[in-house]
Backbone as XML, in Angstrom:
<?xml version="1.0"?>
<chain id="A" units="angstrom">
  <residue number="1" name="UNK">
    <atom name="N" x="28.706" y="7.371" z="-34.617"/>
    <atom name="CA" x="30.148" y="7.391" z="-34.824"/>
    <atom name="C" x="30.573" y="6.153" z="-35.608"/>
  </residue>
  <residue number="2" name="UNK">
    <atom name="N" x="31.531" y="6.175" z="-36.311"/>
    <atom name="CA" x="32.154" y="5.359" z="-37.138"/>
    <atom name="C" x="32.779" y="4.054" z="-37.133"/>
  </residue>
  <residue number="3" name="UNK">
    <atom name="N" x="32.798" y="3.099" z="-36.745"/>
    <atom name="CA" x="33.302" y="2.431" z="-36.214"/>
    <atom name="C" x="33.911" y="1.064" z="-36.684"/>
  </residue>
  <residue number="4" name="UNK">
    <atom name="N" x="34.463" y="1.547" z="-37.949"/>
    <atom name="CA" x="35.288" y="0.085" z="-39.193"/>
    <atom name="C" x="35.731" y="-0.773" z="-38.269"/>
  </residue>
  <residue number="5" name="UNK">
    <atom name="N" x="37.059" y="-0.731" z="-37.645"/>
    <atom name="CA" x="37.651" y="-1.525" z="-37.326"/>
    <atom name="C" x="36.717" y="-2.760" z="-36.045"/>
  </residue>
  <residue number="6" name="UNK">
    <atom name="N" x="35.944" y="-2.395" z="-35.350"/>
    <atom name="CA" x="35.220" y="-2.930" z="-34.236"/>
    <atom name="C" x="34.417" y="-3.734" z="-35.508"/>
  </residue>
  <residue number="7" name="UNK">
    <atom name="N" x="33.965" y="-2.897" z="-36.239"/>
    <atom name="CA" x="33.029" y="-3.490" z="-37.351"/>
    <atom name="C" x="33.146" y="-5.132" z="-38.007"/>
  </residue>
  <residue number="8" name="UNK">
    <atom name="N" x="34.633" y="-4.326" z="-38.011"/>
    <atom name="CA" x="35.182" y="-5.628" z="-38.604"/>
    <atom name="C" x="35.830" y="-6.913" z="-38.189"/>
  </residue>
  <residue number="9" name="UNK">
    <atom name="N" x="35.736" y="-6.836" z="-36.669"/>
    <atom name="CA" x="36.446" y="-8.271" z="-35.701"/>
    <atom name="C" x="34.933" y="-8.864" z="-36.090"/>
  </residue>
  <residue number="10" name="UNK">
    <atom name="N" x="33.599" y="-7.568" z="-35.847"/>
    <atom name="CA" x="32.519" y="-8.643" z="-35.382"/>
    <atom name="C" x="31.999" y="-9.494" z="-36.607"/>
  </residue>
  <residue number="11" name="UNK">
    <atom name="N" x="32.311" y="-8.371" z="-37.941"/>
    <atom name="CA" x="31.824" y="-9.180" z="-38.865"/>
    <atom name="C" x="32.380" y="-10.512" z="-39.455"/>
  </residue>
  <residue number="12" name="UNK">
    <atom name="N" x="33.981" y="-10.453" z="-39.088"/>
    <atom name="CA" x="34.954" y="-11.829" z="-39.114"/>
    <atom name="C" x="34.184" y="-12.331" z="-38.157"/>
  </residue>
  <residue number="13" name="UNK">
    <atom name="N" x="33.487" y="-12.327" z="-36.825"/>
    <atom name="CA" x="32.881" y="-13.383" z="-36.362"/>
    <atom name="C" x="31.609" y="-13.757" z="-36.908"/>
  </residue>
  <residue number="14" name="UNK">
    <atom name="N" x="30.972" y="-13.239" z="-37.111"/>
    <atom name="CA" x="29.516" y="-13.570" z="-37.577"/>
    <atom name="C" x="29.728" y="-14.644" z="-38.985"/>
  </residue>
  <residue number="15" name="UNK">
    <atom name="N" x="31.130" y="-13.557" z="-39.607"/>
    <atom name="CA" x="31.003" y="-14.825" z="-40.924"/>
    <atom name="C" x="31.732" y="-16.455" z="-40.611"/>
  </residue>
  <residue number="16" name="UNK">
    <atom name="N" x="32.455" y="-16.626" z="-39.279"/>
    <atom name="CA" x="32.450" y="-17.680" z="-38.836"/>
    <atom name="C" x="31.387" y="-18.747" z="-38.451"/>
  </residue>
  <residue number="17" name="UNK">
    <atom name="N" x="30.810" y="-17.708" z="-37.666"/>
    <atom name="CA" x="29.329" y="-17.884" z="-36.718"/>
    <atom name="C" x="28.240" y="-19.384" z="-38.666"/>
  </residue>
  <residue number="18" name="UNK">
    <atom name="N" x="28.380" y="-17.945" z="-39.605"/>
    <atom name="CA" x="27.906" y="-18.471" z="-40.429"/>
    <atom name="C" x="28.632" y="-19.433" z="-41.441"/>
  </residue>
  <residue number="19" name="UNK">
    <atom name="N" x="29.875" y="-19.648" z="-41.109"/>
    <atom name="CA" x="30.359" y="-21.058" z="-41.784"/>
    <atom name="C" x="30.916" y="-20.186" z="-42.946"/>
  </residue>
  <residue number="20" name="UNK">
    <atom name="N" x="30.938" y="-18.736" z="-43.451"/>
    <atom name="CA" x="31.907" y="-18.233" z="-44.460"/>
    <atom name="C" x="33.464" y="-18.561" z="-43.963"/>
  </residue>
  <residue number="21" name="UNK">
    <atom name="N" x="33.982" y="-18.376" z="-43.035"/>
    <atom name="CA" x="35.229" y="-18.870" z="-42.481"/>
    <atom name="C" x="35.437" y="-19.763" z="-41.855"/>
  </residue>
  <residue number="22" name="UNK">
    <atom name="N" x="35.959" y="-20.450" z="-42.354"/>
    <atom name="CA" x="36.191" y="-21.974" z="-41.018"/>
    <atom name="C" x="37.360" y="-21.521" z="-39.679"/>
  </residue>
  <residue number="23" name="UNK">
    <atom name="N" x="37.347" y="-22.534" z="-39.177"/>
    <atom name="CA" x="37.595" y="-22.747" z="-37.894"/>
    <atom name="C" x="38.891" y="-22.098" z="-37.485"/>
  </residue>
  <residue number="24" name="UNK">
    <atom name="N" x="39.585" y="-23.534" z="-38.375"/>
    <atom name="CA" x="41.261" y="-22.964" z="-38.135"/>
    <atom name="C" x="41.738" y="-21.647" z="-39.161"/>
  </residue>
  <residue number="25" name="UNK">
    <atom name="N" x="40.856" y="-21.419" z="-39.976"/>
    <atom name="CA" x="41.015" y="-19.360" z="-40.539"/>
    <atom name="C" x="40.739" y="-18.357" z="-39.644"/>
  </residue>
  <residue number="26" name="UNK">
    <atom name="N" x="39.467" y="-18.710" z="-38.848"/>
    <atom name="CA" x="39.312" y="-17.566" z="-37.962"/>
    <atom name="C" x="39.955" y="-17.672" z="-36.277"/>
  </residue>
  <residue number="27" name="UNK">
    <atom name="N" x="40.149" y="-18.844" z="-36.570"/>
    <atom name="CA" x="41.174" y="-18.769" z="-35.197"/>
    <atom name="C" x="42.793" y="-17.894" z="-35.354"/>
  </residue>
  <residue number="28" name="UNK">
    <atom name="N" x="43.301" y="-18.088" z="-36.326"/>
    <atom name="CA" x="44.890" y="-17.418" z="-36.927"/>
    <atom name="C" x="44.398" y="-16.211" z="-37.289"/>
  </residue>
  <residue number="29" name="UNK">
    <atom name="N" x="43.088" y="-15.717" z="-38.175"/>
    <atom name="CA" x="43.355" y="-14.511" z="-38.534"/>
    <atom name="C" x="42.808" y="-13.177" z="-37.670"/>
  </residue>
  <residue number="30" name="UNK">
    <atom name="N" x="41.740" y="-13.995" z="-36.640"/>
    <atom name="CA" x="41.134" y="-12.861" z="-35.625"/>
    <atom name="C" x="42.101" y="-12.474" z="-34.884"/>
  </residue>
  <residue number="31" name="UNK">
    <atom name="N" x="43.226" y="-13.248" z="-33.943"/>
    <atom name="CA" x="44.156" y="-12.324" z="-33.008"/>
    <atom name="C" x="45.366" y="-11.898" z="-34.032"/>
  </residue>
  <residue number="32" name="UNK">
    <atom name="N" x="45.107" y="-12.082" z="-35.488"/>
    <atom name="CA" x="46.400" y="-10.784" z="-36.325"/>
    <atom name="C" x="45.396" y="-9.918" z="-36.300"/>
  </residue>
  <residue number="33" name="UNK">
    <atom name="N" x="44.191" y="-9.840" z="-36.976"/>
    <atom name="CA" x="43.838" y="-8.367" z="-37.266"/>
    <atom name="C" x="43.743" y="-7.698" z="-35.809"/>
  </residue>
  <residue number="34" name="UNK">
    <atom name="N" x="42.847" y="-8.325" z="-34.563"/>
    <atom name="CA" x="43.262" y="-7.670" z="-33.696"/>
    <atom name="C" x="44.170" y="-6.837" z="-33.172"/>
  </residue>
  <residue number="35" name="UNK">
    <atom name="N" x="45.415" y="-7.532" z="-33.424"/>
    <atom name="CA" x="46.437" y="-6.754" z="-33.337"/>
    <atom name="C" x="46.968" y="-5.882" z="-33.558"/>
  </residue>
  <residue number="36" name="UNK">
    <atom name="N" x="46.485" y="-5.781" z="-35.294"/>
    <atom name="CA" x="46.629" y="-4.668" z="-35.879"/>
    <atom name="C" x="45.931" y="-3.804" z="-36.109"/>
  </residue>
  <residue number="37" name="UNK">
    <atom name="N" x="44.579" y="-3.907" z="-35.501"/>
    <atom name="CA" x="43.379" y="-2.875" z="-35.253"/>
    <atom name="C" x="43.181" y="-2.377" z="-33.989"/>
  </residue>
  <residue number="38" name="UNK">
    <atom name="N" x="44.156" y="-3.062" z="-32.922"/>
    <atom name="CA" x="43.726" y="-2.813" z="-31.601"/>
    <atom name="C" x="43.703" y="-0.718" z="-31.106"/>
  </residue>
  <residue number="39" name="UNK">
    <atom name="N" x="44.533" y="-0.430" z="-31.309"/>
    <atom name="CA" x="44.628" y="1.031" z="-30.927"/>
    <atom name="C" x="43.857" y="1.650" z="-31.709"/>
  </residue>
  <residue number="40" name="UNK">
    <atom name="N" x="43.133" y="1.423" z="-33.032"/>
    <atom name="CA" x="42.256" y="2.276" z="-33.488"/>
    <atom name="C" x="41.035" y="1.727" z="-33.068"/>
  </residue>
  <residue number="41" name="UNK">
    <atom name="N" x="40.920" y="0.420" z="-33.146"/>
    <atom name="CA" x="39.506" y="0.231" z="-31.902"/>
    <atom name="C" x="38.963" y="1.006" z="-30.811"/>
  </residue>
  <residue number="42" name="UNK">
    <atom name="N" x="40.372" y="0.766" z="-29.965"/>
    <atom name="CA" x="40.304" y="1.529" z="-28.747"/>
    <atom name="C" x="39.644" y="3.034" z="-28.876"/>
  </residue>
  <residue number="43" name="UNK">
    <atom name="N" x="40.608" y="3.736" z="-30.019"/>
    <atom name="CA" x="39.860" y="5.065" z="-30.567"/>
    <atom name="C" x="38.346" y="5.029" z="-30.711"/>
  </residue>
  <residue number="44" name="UNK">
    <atom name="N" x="38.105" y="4.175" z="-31.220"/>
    <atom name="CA" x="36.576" y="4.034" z="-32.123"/>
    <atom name="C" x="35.308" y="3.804" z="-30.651"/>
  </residue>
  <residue number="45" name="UNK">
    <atom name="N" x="35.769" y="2.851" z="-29.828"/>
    <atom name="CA" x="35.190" y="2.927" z="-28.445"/>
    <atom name="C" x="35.424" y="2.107" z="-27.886"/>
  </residue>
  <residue number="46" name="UNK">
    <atom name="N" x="36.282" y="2.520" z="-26.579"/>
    <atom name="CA" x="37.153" y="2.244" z="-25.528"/>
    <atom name="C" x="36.382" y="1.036" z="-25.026"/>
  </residue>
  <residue number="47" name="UNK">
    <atom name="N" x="35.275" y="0.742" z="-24.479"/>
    <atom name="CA" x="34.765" y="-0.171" z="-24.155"/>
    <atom name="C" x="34.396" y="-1.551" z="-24.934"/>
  </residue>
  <residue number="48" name="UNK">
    <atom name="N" x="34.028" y="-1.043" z="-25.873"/>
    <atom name="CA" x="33.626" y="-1.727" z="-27.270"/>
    <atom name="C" x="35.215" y="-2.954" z="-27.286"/>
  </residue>
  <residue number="49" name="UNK">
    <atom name="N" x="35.658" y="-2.225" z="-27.810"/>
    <atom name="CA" x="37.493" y="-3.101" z="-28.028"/>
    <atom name="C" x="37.647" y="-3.624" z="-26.945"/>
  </residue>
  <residue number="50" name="UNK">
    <atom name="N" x="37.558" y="-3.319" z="-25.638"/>
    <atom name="CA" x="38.116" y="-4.317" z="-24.415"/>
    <atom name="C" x="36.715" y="-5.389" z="-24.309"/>
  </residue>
  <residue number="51" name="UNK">
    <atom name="N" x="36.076" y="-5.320" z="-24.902"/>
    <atom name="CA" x="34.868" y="-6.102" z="-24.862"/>
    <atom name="C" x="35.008" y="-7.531" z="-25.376"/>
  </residue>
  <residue number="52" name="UNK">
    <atom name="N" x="35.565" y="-6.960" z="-26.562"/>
    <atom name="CA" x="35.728" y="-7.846" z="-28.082"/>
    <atom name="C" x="37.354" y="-8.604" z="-27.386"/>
  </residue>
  <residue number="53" name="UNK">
    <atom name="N" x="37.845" y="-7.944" z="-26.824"/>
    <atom name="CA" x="39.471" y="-8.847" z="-26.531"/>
    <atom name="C" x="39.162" y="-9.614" z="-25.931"/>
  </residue>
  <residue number="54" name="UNK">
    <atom name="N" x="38.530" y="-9.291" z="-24.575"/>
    <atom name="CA" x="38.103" y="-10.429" z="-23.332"/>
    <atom name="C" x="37.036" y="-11.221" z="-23.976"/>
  </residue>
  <residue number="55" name="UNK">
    <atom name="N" x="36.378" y="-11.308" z="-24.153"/>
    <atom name="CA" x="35.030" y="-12.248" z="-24.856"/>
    <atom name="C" x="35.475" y="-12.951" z="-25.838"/>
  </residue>
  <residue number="56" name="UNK">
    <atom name="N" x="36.097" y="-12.634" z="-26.915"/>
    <atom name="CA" x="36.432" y="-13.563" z="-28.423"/>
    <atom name="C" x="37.885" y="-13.772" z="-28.083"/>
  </residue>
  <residue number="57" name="UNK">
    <atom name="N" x="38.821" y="-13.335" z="-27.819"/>
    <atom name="CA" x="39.505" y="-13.299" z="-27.690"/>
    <atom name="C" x="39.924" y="-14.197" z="-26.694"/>
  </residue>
  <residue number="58" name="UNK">
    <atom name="N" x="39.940" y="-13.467" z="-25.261"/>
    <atom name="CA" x="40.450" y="-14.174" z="-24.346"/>
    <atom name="C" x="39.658" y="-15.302" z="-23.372"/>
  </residue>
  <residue number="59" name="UNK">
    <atom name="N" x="38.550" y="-15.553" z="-23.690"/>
    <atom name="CA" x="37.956" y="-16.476" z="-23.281"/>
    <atom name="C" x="37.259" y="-16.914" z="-24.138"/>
  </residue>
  <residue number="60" name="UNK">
    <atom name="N" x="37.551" y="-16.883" z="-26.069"/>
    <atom name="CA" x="37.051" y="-17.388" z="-26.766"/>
    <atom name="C" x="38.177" y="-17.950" z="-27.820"/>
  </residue>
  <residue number="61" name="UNK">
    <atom name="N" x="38.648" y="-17.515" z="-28.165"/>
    <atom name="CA" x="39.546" y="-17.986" z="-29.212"/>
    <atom name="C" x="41.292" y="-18.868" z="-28.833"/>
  </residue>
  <residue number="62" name="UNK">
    <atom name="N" x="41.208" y="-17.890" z="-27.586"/>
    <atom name="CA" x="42.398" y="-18.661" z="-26.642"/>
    <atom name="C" x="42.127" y="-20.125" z="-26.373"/>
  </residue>
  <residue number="63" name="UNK">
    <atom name="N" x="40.816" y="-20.680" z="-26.010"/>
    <atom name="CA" x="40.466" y="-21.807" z="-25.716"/>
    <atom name="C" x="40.373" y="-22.980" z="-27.072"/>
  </residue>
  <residue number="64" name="UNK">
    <atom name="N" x="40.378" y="-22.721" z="-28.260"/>
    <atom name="CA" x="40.248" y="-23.346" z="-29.868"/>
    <atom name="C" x="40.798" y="-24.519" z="-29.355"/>
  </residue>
  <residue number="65" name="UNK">
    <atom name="N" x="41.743" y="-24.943" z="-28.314"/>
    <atom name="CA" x="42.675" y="-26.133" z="-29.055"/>
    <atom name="C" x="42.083" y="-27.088" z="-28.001"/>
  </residue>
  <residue number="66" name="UNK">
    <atom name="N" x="41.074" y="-26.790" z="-26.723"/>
    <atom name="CA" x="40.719" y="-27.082" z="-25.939"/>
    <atom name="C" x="39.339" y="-27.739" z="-25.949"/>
  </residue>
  <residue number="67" name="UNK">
    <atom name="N" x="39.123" y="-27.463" z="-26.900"/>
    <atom name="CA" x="37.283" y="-27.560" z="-27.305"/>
    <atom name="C" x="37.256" y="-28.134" z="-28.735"/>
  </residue>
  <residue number="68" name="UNK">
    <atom name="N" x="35.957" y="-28.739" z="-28.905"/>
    <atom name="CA" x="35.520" y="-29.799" z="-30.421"/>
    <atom name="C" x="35.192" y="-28.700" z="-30.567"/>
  </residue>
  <residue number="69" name="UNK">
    <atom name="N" x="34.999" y="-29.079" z="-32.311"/>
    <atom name="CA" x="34.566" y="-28.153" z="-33.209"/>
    <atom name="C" x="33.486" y="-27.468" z="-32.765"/>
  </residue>
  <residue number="70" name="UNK">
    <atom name="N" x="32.526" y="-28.239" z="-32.614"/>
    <atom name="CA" x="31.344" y="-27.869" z="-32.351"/>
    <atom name="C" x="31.385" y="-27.091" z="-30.806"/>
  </residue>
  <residue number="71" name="UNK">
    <atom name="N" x="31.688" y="-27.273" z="-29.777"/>
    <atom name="CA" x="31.510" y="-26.525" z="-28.398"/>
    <atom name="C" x="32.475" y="-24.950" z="-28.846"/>
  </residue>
  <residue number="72" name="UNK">
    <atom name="N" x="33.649" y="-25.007" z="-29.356"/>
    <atom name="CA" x="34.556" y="-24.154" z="-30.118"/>
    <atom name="C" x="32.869" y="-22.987" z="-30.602"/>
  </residue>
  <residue number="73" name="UNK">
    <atom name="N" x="32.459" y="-23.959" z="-31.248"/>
    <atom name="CA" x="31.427" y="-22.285" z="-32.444"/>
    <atom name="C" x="30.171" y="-22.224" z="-31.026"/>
  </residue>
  <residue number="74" name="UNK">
    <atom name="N" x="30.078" y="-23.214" z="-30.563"/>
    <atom name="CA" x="28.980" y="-22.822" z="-29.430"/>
    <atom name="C" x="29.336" y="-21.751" z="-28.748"/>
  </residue>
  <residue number="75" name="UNK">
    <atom name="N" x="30.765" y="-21.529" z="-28.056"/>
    <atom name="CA" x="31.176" y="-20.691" z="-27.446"/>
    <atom name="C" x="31.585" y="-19.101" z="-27.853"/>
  </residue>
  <residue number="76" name="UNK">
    <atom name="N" x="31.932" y="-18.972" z="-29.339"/>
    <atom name="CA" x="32.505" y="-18.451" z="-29.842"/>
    <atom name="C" x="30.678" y="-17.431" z="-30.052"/>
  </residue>
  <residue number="77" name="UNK">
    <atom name="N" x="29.522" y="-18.206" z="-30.286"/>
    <atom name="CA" x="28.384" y="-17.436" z="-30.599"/>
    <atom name="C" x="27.977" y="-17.254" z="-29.406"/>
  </residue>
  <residue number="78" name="UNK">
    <atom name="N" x="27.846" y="-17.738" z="-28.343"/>
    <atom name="CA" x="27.580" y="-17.143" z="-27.135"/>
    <atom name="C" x="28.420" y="-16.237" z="-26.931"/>
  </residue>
  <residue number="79" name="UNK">
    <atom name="N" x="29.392" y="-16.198" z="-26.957"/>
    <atom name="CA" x="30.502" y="-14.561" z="-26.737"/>
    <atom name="C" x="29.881" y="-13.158" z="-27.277"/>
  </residue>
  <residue number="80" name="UNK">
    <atom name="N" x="29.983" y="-13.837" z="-28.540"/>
    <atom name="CA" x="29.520" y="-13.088" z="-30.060"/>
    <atom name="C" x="27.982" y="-12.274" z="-29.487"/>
  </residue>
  <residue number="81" name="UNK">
    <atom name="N" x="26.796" y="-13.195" z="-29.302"/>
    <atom name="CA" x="25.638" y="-12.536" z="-28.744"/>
    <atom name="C" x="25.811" y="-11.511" z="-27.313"/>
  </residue>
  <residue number="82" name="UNK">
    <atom name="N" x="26.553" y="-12.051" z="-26.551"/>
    <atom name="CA" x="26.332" y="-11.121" z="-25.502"/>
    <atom name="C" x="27.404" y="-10.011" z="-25.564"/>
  </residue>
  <residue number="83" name="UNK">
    <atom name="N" x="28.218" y="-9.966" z="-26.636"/>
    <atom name="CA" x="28.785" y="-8.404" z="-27.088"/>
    <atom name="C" x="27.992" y="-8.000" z="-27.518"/>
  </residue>
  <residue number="84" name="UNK">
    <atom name="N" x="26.842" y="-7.924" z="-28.723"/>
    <atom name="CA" x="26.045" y="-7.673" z="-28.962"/>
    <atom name="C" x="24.957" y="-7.179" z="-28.219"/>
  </residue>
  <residue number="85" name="UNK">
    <atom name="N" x="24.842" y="-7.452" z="-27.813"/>
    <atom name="CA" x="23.493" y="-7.265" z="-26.538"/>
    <atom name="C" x="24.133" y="-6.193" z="-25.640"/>
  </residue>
  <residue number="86" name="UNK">
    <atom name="N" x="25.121" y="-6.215" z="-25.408"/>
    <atom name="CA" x="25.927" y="-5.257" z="-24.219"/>
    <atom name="C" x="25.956" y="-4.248" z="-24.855"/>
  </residue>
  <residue number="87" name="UNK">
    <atom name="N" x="26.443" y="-4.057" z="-26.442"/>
    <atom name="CA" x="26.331" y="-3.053" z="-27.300"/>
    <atom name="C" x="25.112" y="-2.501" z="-27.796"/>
  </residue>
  <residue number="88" name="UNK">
    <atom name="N" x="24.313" y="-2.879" z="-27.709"/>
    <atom name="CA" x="22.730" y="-2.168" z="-28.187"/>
    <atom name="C" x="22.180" y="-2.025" z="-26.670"/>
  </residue>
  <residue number="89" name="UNK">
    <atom name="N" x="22.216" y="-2.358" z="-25.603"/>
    <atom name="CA" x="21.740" y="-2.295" z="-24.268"/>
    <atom name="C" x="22.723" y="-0.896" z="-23.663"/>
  </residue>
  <residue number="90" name="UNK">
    <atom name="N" x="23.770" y="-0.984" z="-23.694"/>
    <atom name="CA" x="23.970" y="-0.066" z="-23.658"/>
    <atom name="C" x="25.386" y="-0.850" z="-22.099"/>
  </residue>
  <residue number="91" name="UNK">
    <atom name="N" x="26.204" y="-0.064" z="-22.053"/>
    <atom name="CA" x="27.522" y="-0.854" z="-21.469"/>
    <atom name="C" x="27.951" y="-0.406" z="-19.521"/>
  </residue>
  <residue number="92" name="UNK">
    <atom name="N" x="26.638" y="0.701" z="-19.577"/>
    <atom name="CA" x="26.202" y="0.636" z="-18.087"/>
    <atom name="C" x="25.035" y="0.697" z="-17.626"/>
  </residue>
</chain>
């Protein structure tokens, strides 16, 4: 199944992960597109999207102003991997 929009929070993270986006870009632009991808996420797979909110989102990106640069991308790729992993493992 198809899945652009999910596609595309993770690939805005990965290109963080890899230093194509800096810090304070992907902190402002991940919870707009979220926002504006959230209900077709949800479409694309229900689990998948509440995955990506709570993990990058709400215990990743919420925290930016709280954390050095560096613990900031530590956290942000530990999130990042274990969506990943939950998603190829399979989500029960």
């Amino acid at each position: 199944m198809s899945q652009p929009n999910i596609d595309y929070m993770m690939n805005m993270t990965k290109e963080f992960l890899s230093e194509k986006i800096d810090g304070i870009a992907y902190t402002l632009d991940f919870p707009y597109e979220l926002e504006q991808r959230y209900k077709k996420m949800h479409r694309e797979d229900d689990d998948y999207c509440e995955l990506i909110y709570e993990c990058l989102y709400e215990e990743g990106i919420a925290l930016y102003n709280e954390l050095s640069d560096s613990d900031f991308k530590k956290l942000i790729r530990k999130q990042y991997n274990y969506i990943k992993k939950i998603a190829k493992e399979g989500f029960y």
